[in-house]
VMD Tcl script that draws the C-alpha trace (Angstrom):
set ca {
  {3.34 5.24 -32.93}
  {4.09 2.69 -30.41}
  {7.20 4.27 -28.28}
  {4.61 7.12 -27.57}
  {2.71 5.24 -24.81}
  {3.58 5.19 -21.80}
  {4.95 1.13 -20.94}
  {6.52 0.85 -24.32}
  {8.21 4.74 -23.67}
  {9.81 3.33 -20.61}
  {10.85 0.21 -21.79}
  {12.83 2.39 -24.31}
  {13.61 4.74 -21.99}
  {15.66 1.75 -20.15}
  {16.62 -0.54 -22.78}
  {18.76 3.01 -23.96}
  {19.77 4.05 -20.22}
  {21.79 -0.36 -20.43}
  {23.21 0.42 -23.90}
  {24.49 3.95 -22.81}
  {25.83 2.92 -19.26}
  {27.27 -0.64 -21.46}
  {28.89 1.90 -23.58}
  {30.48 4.19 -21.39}
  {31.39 1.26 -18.73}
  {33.26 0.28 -21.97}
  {35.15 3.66 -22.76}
  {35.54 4.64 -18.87}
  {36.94 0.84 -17.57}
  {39.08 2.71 -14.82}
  {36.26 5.13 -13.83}
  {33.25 2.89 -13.92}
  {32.88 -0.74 -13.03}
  {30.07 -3.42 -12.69}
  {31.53 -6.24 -10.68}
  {32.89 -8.54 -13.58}
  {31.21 -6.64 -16.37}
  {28.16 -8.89 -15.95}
  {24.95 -8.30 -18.33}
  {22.81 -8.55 -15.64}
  {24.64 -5.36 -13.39}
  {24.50 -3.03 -16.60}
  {20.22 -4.31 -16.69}
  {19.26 -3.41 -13.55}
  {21.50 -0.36 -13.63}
  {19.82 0.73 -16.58}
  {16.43 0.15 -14.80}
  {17.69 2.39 -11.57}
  {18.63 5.29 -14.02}
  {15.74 4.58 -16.12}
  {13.14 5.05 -13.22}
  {15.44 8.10 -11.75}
  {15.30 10.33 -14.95}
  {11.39 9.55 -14.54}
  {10.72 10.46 -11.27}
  {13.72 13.00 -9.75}
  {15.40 14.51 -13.58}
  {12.13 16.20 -13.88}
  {12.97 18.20 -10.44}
  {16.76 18.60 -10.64}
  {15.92 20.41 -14.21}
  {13.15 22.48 -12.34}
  {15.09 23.83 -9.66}
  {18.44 24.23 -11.54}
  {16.22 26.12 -14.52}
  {17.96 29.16 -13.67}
  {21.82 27.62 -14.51}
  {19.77 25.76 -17.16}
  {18.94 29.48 -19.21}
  {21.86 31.12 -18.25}
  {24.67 28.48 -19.68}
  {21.75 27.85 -22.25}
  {21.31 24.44 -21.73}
  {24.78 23.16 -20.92}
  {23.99 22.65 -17.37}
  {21.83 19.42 -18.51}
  {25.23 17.25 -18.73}
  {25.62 18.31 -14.78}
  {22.23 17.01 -14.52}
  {22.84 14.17 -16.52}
  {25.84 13.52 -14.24}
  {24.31 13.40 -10.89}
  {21.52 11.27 -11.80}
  {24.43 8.63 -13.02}
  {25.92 9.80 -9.75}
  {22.66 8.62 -7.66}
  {22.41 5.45 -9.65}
  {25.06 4.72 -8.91}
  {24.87 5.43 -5.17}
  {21.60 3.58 -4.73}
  {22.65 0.22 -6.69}
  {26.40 -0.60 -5.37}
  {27.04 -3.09 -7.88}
  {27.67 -0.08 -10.28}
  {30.42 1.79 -8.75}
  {31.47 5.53 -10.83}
  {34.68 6.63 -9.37}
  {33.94 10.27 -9.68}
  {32.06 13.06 -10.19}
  {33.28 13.91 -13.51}
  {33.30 9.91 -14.95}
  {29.56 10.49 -13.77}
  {29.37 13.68 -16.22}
  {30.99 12.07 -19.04}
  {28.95 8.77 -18.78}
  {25.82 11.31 -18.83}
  {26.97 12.80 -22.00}
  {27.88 9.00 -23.84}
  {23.93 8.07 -22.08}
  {22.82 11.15 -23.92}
  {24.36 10.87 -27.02}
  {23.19 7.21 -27.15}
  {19.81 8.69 -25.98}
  {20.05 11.10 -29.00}
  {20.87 8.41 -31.81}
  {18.49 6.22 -30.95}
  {15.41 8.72 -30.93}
  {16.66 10.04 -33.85}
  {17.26 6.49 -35.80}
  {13.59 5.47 -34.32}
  {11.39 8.52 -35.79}
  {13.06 8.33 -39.26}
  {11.93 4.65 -39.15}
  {8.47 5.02 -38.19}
  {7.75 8.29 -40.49}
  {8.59 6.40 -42.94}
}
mol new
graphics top color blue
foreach p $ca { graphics top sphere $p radius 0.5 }
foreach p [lrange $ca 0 end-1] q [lrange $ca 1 end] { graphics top cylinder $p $q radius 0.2 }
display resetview
């Protein structure tokens, strides 16, 4: 399978980070904003959350494993949140208003996430 190594799983890993932060700038126009809407912002964006769910997710879901098992696994869209949250933080051009826009744009990331994962293995067992 070719999403399984490691370039091509990060180029996924981004190209789904743009369409989920697209998507949600789209629902959430009052709560998230990318300077005119330009392609480019939701890109690089993507890239910056893309590269942060490599490198720090991995440790926010290690040290919040406790709230993790005891709200049995809801705690991941806070997770989800704050990384939006830092993205957002470390590239200006993509400004989230608050903490909870941050949340919900996790959970539309995630969902996206989700779909495409799931639309991708039924094509390639197949």
């Amino acid at each position: 399978m070719l999403i399984q190594k490691p370039p091509y799983r990060f180029l996924s890993r981004w190209l789904v980070c743009s369409l989920g932060l697209w998507i949600a700038a789209a629902v959430l126009s009052n709560s998230i904003t990318t300077y005119g809407s330009r392609f480019g912002v939701i890109v690089i964006a993507g890239l910056v959350l893309a590269i942060i769910n490599t490198i720090v997710k991995p440790f926010l879901i290690f040290l919040s494993l406790p709230a993790l098992l005891i709200s049995l696994g809801l705690f991941m869209i806070i997770i989800n949140g704050l990384t939006v949250l830092l993205a957002s933080r470390l590239y200006h051009p993509l400004h989230v208003t608050n903490f909870w826009a941050a949340v919900f744009a996790g959970m539309v990331i995630g969902l996206v996430n989700y779909l495409v994962t799931a639309v991708l293995e039924g094509v390639t067992t197949k």
